[in-house]
C-alpha positions in Angstrom: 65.5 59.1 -11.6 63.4 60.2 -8.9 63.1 62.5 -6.0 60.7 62.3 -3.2 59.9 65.5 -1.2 58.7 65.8 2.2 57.4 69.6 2.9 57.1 69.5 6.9 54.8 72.0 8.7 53.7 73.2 5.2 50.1 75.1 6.9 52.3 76.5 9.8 55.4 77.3 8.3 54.7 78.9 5.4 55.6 82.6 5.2 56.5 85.4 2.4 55.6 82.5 -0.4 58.1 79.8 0.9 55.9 77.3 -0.6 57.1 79.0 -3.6 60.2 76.7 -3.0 58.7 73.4 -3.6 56.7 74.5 -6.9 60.3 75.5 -8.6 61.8 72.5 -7.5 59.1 70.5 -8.9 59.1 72.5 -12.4 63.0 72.2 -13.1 63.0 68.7 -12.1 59.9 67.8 -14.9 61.4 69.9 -17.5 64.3 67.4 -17.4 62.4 64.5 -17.5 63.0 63.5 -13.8 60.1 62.1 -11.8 59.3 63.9 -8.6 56.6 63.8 -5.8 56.0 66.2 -2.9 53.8 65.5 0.6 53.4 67.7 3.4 53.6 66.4 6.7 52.2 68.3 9.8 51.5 68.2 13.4 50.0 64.9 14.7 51.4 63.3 11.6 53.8 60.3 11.1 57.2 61.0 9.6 58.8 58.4 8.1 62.3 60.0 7.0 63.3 56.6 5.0 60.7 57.6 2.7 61.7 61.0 1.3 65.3 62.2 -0.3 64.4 66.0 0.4 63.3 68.2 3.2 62.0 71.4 3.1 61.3 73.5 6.0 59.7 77.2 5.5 59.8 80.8 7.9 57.3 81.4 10.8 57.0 83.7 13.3 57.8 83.3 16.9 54.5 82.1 18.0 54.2 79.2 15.5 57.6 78.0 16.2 56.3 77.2 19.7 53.5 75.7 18.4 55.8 73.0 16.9 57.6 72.5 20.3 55.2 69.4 21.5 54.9 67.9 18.2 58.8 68.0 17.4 58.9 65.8 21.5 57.0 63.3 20.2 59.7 61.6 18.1 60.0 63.6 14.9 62.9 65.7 16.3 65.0 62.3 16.7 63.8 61.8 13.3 65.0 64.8 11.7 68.3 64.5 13.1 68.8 61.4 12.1 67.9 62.6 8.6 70.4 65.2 8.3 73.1 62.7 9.9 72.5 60.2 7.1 73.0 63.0 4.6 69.4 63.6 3.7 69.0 66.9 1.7 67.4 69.8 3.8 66.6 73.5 2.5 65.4 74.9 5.7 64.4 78.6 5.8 64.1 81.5 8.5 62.5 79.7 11.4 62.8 76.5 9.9 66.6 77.6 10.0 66.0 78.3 13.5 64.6 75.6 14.5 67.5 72.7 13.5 69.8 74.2 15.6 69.9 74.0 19.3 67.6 77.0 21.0 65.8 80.2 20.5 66.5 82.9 23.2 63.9 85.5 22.7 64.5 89.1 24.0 63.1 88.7 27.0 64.5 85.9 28.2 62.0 83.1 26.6 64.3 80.5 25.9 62.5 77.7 23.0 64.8 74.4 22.8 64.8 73.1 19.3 65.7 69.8 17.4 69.8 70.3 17.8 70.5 69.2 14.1 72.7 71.6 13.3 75.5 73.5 16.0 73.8 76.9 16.1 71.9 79.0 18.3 69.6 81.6 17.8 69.0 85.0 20.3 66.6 87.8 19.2 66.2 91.1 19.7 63.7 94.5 19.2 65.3 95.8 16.1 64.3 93.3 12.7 66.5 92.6 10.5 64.6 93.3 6.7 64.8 94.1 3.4 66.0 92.8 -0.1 69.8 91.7 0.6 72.2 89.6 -1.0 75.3 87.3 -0.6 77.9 85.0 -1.7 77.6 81.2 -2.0 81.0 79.4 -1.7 80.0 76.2 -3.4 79.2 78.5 -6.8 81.9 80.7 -7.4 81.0 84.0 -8.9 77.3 83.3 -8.3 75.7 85.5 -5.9 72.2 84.9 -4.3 69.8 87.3 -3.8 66.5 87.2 -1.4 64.3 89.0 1.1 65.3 88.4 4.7 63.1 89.4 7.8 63.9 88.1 11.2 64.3 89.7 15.0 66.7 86.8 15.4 70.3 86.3 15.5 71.8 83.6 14.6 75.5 82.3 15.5 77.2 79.2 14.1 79.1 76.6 16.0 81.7 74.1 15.4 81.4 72.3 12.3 78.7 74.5 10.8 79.8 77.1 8.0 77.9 80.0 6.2 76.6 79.6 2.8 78.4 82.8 2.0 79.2 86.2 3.0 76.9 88.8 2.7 77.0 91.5 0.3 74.3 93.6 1.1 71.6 93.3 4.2 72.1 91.5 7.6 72.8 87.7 7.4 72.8 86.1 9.9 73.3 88.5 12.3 74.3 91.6 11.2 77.8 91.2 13.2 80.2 88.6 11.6 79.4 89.0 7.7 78.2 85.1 7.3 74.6 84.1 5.9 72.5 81.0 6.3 74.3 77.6 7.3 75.6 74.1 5.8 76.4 70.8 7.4 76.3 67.6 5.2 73.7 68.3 3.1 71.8 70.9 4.8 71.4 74.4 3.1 69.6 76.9 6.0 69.3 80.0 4.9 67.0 83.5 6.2 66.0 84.2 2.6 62.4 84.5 2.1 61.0 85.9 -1.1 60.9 82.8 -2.3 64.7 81.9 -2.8 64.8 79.4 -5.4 62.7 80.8 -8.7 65.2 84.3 -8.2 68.5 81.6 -8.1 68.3 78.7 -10.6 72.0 78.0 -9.7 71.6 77.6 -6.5 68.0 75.3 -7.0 70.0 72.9 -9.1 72.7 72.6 -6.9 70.4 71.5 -4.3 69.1 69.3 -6.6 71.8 68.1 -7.7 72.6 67.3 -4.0 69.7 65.4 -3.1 69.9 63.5 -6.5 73.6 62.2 -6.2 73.1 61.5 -2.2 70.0 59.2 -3.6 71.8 57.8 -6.6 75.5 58.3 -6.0 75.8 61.1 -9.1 74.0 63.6 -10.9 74.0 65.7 -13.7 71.5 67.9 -14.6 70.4 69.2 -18.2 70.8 72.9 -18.5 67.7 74.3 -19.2 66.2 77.9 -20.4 66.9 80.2 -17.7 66.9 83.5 -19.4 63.6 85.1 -17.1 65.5 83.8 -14.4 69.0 85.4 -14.6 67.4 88.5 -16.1 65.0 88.7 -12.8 68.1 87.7 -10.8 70.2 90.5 -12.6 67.9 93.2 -11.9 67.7 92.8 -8.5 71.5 91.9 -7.9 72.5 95.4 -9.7 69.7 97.2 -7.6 70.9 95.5 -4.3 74.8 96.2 -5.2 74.7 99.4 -7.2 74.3 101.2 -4.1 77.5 99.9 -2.2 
């Protein structure tokens, strides 16, 4: 087996260790013997979607999220949504969250129109949203994820889009309705930073696990070591809850 990633915007979008993302996937993949290769794709670049099985997408700030606007018109918008319609697996997070759903309204009234992927729409506000946090994921019962989220937006979810989970303890996704992150098809969005996947081995290999049965029709991964892991996990899910 095999497993192409495709790292988009990876010198613009790349906050808070993101990148740290693609590295664990690549690790947990190897250790089981499965063949993987990641490219970055950027501005001015071609994107062939056909080519890859996985997207990732990392957190920027406002500023470089407009940055992205002309090179997202040029066809690559049309090409990401066609992606996540034909069940390609996404892990998208903060403002690449943002930016699959249909607009950011900033503060002031700056409305940014995004790729429309995914039923959502982003406003923001003054106040941040930050800290350490944590929350439910509905596809692993009794696992809970825990991250770093800092964001001025808020995001709401629309028809057909659900939450990864409910939060626990931080914001989410807006502070208002309990929900965190977002899934349609095969699209995991999500505002933790921190990076997400090395602190949640469950939830890496599920993702993996995604991408690998969309690709080959099943999957089943071979449990590995993940002692460090949990025990990082642990620590920070007792900190984070201990104080509800």
């Amino acid at each position: 087996m095999e497993l192409k990633i495709c790292h988009l915007y990876p010198d613009i979008l790349n906050l808070y260790g993101d990148r740290g993302n693609i590295l664990c996937m690549e690790k947990r993949l190897r250790w089981r013997g499965i063949s993987v290769t990641s490219e970055g794709v950027s501005i001015g670049q071609p994107l062939n979607v056909s080519s890859y099985d996985l997207f990732f997408i990392g957190g920027g700030q406002d500023f470089e999220q407009e940055v992205l606007l002309e090179d997202l018109k040029t066809g690559k918008s049309n090409e990401i949504k066609a992606a996540v319609d034909d069940g390609k697996t996404f892990l998208a997070i903060c403002g690449g969250y943002q930016m699959l759903g249909a607009y950011y309204k900033t503060w002031d009234g700056h409305q940014c129109d995004f790729i429309g992927a995914l039923n959502l729409y982003t406003v923001g506000q003054k106040e941040r949203m930050i800290g350490n946090y944590a929350f439910t994921c509905e596809e692993l019962p009794g696992i809970n994820v825990v991250g770093f989220e800092n964001h001025s937006g808020k995001t709401f979810l629309g028809e057909g889009v659900r939450p990864i989970g409910r939060v626990l303890s931080g914001s989410g996704n807006n502070g208002e309705d309990g929900g965190e992150g977002a899934r349609y098809r095969n699209v995991f969005a999500t505002y933790s930073h921190g990076c997400l996947l090395p602190k949640n081995p469950a939830l890496c290999d599920h993702i993996l696990t995604t991408a690998l049965a969309a690709k080959y029709g099943e999957a089943a991964l071979a449990p590995l070591d993940d002692t460090l892991e949990r025990n990082a996990h642990q620590y920070m899910e007792n900190r984070l809850l201990s104080k509800k």
